[in-house]
N, C-alpha and C positions, 0 to 999 in steps of 0.2 A: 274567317272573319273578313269581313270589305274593309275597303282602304277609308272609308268614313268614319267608320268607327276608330280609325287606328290614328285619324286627325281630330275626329271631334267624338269624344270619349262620353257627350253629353248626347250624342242622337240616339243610343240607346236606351234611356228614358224616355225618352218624346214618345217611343211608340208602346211605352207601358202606360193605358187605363187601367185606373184602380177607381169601385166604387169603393165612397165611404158615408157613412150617415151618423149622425152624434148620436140618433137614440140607439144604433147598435155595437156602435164602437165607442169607447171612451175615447181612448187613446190611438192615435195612427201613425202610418211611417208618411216618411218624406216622400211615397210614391204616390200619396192621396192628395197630397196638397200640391204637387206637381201637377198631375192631373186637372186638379181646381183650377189652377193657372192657367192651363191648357185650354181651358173650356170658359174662361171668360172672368172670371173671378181675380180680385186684385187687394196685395194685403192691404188693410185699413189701420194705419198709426201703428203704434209702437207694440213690438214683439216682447212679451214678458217670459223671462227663462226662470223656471223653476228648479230646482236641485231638493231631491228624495235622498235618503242616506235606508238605505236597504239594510238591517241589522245594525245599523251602526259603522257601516265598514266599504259598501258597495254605492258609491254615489250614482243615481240616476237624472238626468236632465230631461225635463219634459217643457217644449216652448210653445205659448199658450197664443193662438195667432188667431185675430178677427179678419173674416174676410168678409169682402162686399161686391154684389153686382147686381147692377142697377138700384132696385130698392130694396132686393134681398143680402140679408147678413147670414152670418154663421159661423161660430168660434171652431175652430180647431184645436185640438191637442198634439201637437206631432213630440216623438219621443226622439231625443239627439243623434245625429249619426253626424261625420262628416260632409257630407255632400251638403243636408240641411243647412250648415256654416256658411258651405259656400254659396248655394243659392238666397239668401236670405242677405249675404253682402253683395250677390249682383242686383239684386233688386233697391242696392243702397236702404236697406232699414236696420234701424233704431234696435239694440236688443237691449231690454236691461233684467238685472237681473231681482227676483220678483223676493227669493230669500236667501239668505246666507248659514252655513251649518252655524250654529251655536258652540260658542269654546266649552267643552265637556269636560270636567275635571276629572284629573286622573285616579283612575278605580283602582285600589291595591288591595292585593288578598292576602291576608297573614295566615 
């Protein structure tokens, strides 16, 4: 490991390119939209967080990101991880959240 990595924990990122394309991906990781950024693309207003409940039991976050450069757009879907969090607070933006689970009354089985 080099001693840059072991100060900036973020330049091994930098040097992952990831293609991604909306018609072939729905949804993507945080290394697509790093990439985006990389190459010139800048988020546009407010980040909407979505939350999936997988069975009922397994929450999923998916944040729904429009990006722009020059006159071209492009929504992203990136699926939650850590680092996302924290990229998306050094960029100072906006996250809200898009829905909230539903209070589900409680199922009893006699």
């Amino acid at each position: 490991m080099t001693s840059s990595l072991l100060t900036d924990p973020d330049s091994a990122f930098s040097a992952c390119y990831r293609y991604w394309s909306a018609q072939s991906e729905k949804y993507t990781g945080c290394d697509a939209l790093l990439t985006a950024l990389d190459s010139g693309w800048k988020i546009d207003g407010v980040v909407f967080q979505q939350e999936f409940w997988l069975s009922g039991v397994r929450p999923v976050c998916v944040f729904h990101i429009e990006l722009i450069r020059s006159d071209e757009r492009a929504k992203m879907r990136v699926v939650h991880n850590p680092y996302l969090l924290r990229l998306l607070r050094n960029h100072d933006v906006q996250v809200v959240a898009l829905n909230q689970r539903k209070q589900e009354e409680l199922v009893r089985f006699y």
